[in-house]
N, C-alpha and C positions, 0 to 999 in steps of 0.2 A: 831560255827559262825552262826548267824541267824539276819534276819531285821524284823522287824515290818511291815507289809500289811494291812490296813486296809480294814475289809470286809464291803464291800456296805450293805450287807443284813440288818447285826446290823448296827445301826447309830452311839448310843455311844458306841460301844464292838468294840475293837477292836483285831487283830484274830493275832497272832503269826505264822507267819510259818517259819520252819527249811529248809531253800536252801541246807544247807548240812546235811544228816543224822547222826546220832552218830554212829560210828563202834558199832557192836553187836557182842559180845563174842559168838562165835558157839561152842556149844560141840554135834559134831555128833556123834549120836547114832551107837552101834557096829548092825550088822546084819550079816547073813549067809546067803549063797545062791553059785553059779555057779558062780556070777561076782567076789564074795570075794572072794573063793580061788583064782581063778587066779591074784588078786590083790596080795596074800598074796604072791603067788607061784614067779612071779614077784618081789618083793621086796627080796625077798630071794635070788634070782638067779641074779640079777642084786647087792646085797651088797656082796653076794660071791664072785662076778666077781672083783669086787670093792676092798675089805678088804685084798680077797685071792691073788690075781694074782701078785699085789705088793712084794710077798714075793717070790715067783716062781724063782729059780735059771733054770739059762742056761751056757754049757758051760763055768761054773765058773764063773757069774756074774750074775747080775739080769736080770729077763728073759724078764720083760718090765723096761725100763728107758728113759726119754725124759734128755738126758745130753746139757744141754742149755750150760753149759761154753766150752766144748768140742765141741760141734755142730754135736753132734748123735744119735740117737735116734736106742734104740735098742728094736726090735719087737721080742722076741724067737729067733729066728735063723735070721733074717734079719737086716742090722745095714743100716740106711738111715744116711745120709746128704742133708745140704740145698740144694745140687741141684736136688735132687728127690722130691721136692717144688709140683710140677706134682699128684705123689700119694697123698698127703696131701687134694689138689683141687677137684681130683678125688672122693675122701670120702666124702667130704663136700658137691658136684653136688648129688651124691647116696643120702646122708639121706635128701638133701630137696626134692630130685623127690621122695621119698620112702614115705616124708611125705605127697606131694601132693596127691601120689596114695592112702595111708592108709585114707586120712580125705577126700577121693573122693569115698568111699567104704563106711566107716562106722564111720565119724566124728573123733572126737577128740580121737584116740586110745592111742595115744602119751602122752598128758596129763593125759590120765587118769590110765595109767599103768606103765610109762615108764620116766616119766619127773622126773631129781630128785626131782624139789620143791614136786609131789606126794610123790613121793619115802621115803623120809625125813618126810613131813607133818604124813604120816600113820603111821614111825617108831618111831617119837615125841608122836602122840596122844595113840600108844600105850604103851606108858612108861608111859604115864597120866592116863590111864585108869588101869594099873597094881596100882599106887601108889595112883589115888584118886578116884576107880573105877569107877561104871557104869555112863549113862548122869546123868541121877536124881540124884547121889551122888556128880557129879561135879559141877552140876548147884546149891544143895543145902548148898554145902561147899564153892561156891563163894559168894552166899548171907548173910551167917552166919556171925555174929562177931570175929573178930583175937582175938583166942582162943591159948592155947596151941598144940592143934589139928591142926588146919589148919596153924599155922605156921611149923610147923614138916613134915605136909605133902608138904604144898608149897615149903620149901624150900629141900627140900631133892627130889622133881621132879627136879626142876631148878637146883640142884649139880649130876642129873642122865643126862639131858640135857645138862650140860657145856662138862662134862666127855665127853661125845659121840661125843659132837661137836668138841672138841677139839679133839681125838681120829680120827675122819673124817679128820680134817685139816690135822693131824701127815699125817695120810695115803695120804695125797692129796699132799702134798711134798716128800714125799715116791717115785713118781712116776718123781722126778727130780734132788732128791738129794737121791743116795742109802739108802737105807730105813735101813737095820742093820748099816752102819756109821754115820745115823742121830740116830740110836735109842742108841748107846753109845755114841756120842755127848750129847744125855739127858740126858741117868742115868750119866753123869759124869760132869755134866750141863756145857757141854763145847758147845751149841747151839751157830751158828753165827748168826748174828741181820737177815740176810735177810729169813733165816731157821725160827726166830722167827716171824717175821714177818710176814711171807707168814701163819704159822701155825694160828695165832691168828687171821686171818684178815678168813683167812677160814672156821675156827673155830666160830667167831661172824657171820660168814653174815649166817653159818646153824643154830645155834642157835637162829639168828634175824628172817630167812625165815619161819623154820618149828616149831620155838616155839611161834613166838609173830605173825608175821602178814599172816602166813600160805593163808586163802582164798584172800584176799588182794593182792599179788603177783600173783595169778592167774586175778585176775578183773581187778587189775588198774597199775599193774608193765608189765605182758605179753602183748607183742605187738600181739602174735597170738591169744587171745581170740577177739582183734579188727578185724584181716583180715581173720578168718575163715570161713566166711559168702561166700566169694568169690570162695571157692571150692568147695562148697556143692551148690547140683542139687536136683531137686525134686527125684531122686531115690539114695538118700547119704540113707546109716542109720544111724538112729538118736536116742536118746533114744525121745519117744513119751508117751503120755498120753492119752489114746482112750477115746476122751468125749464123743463120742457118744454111748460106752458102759456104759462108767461112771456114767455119770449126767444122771438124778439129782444125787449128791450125798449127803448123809444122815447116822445118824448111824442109828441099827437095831437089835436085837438080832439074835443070827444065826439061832436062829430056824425059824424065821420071812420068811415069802414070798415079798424078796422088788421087786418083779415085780410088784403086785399086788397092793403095797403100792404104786408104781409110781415111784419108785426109781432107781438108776442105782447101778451099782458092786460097786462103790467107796463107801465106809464105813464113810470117811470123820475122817479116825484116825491120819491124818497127819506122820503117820510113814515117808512116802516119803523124806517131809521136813524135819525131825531129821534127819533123815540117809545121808544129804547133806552136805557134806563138806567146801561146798558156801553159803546154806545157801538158796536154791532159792527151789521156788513151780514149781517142774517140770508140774502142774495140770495147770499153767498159760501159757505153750506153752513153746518152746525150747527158750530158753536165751542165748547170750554170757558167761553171769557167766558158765553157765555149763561145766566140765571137761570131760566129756563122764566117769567118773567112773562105773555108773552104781549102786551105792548105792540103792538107789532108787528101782532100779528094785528087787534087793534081796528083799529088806523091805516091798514090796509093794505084790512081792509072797508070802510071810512069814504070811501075813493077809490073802491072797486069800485062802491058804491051810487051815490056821485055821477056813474060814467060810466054805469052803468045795465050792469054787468057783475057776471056771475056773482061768488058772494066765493068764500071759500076758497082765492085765488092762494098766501097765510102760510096755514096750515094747521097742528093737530095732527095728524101722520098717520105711519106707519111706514116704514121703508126697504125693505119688502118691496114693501107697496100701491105707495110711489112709484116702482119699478121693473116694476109693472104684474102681481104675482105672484098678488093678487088686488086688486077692486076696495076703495073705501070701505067698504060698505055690509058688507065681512065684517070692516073693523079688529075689531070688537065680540068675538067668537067666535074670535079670536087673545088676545085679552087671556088668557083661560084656555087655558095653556101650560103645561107641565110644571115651569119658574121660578115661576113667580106660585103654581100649585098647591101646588108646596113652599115655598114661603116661608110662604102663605096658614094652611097647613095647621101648620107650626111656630109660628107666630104665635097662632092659636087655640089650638092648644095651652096653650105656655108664656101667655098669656091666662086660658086654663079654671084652669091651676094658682095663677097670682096668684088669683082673685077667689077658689078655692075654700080657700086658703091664709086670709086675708085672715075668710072669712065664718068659718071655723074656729077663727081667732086665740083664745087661751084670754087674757084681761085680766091674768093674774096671770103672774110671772115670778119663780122663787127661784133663786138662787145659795147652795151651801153653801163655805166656804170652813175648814177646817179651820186651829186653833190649832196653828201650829208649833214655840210656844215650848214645849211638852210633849208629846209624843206621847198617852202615855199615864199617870195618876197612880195610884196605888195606895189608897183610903180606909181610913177608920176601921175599918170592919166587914169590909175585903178586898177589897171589890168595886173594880173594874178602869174608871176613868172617861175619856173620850175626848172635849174640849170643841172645838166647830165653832160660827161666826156664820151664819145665814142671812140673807140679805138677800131681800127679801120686797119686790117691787114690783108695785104696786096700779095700770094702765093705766089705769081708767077712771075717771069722772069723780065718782064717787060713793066715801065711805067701807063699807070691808068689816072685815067679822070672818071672820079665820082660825083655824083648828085646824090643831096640827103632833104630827104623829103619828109612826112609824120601826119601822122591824121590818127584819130580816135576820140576829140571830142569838136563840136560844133563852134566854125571860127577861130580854130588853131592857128598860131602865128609861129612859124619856126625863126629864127635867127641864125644863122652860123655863115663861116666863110665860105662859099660858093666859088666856083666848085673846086673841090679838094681834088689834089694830084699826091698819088703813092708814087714812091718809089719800086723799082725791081725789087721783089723778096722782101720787103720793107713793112714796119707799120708807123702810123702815126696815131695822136691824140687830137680829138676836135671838142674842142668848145662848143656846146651847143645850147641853146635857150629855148626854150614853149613860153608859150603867152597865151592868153584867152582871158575872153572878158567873164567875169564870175558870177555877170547878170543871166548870163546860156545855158551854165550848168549849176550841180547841187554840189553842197560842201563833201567832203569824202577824198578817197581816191578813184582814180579814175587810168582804165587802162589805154595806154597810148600806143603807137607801132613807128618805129623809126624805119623810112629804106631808102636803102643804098645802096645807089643804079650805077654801071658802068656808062658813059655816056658814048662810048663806040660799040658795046658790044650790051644789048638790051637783055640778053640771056642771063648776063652776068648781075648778076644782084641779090640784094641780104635783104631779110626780116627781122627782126628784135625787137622784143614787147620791152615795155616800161611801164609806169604808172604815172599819172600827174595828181598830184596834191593839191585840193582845195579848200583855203577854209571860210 
């Protein structure tokens, strides 16, 4: 999309400009260094956690399952329900304060180690680079004419990329429809619509994310490459560009003296830019585009070594150090800053409260739910009856015997089935009745407390208020 502008300079020329750029096909160059293994080591340890843990049995079932029709969610040994809604919020509170503190330390660590879109974009570009290798071979085989070659290679990348995506979605449903009864639902292609559905829609958006619009989804889809600006302080680390080591920059041979020549370390080989995932001249000052990978930095050391020059020209380093406010060697002792301290400290915190929440958790969970259709009935012998369901849910993985007991008003009579056995992960509903004689108390309501005791484990037990109706 573009409009015609005409330039004043020429009178009859008139000057084209593009409002919008054309997307530019990136094929980042591989490198080695300190940031890439940890990139690599990352991607490993996080598809392990991913591919592997799905298949992890526990006591006879899967050892993680989010059961949405059932409404349970089983963690190894722990089985939640929606009313532990709590720990769920709790998680969610931790990894944004975790993110504030991480990109309040040393920028973008998240996206550039840890996001899946990285995660996926690395494991795509490296099934590309296995099938159409190095840059200069991909860049040369996009330009070439469709040959027998470059159809065999293209299309057998894109049927190595469906596989995987589609492979990802399996495993991504895996983790809500048990994963061996969806995996003989395939080979026996007895898949339900919503099994196929959730697989193929998962399946296209990895295949859409980390094959076709890969940098794109970090620039103009992430809402966090727009607000990351607001956590970072003149002492964040940042990957940086020392121009004043730098520039001028120029190339040189390495036997050359470029002090001499007027020159600065920068060689001007653009490695930096190849090695960008995005696509951006970190030599232009820190950009939004940037993911804090750290590309760059490897590619940029990989040049320094080979001239037999100091590294560090790409650097982690702060906008205070790089305006000389203090040296390197105190970045360490700015990290703890009165940001970092509070976050740090919030974080621990709401932290200390999850696990001490969490180790507390009482297994058992009752709801009373009082019978509307009567308030209150009047009996045989006078006595004053008030009928409530309790529901009684049993978290753990073992069956229990309960006792349900009530007090709150003088000469309470409880009724119910005695005593009640849950099931493992189970809940049931109990009929339950109050009685009292109406000569004790006054007309009105009246609050009551229903509990329900484990009868092996005395620890374990509920409280739940009610009311009882008199009239």
């Amino acid at each position: 999309m573009s409009q015609s502008l005409t330039a004043p300079a020429a009178v009859d020329s008139p000057m084209e400009l593009d409002l919008y750029e054309v997307r530019r096909t990136i094929h980042p160059r591989a490198v080695h260094g300190w940031f890439a293994s940890w990139r690599i080591t990352l991607v490993v340890l996080t598809q392990l956690a991913f591919y592997g843990t799905v298949w992890l049995t526990w006591n006879g079932r899967q050892a993680v399952l989010f059961d949405l029709a059932a409404r349970k969610f089983y963690i190894f040994g722990m089985v939640f329900w929606p009313q532990d809604f709590i720990f769920l919020t709790a998680l969610l509170v931790i990894s944004a304060l975790a993110l504030f503190l991480f990109t309040a330390v040393a920028g973008r660590l998240w996206c550039g180690y840890a996001c899946p879109q990285t995660v996926y974009t690395e494991i795509f570009m490296w099934i590309e680079h296995s099938i159409e290798g190095d840059r200069v071979q991909r860049i040369r085989l996009d330009r070439n004419r469709l040959d027998l070659e470059k159809l065999f290679k293209k299309t057998f990348k894109h049927l190595v990329w469906i596989a995987f995506a589609l492979w990802t979605g399996f495993t991504f449903v895996g983790y809500f429809s048990p994963i061996r009864e969806l995996m003989m639902e395939f080979l026996q292609t007895r898949l339900g619509p919503w099994e196929t559905f959730w697989i193929l829609f998962y399946g296209f958006a990895t295949y859409g994310n980390a094959g076709w619009m890969r940098d794109q989804v970090c620039k103009h889809m992430c809402p966090y490459a727009r607000f990351q600006s607001v956590m970072f302080d003149s002492d964040t680390l940042v990957i940086t560009y020392d121009a004043q080591r730098g520039e001028p920059r120029g190339s040189r041979s390495k036997a050359a003296d470029f002090n001499a020549a007027g020159l600065g370390a920068c060689v001007d080989c653009g490695i930096c830019v190849q090695a960008c995932p995005t696509g951006i001249d970190i030599r232009h000052g820190l950009q939004y585009e940037c993911i804090g990978c750290a590309a760059c930095i490897d590619g940029c050391d990989q040049v320094m070594d080979k001239m037999g020059y100091r590294r560090g020209l790409i650097r982690y380093t702060t906008e205070n150090a790089v305006q000389g406010k203090y040296g390197d060697r105190d970045i360490p002792r700015h990290v703890l800053r009165p940001r970092t301290l509070i976050y740090s400290a919030i974080l621990l915190t709401v932290v200390g409260a999850f696990l001490s929440l969490l180790y507390l958790r009482v297994p058992l969970k009752v709801d009373v739910i009082r019978d509307r259709a009567t308030l209150v009935r009047e009996l045989n012998d006078g006595r004053l009856e008030n009928v409530y369901r309790l529901q009684i849910m049993n978290t753990t993985e073992q069956a229990h015997q309960f006792t349900v007991t009530a007090s709150g008003i003088e000469g309470l009579e409880l009724v119910a089935v005695q005593p009640v056995t849950v099931a493992a992960a189970s809940a049931i509903v109990l009929p339950v009745a109050l009685r009292v004689d109406p000569t004790k108390t006054s007309a009105g309501s009246h609050p009551v407390h229903f509990y329900v005791e484990d009868n092996a484990d005395a620890r374990v037990k509920a409280d739940e208020k009610s009311v009882f109706y008199v009239r």
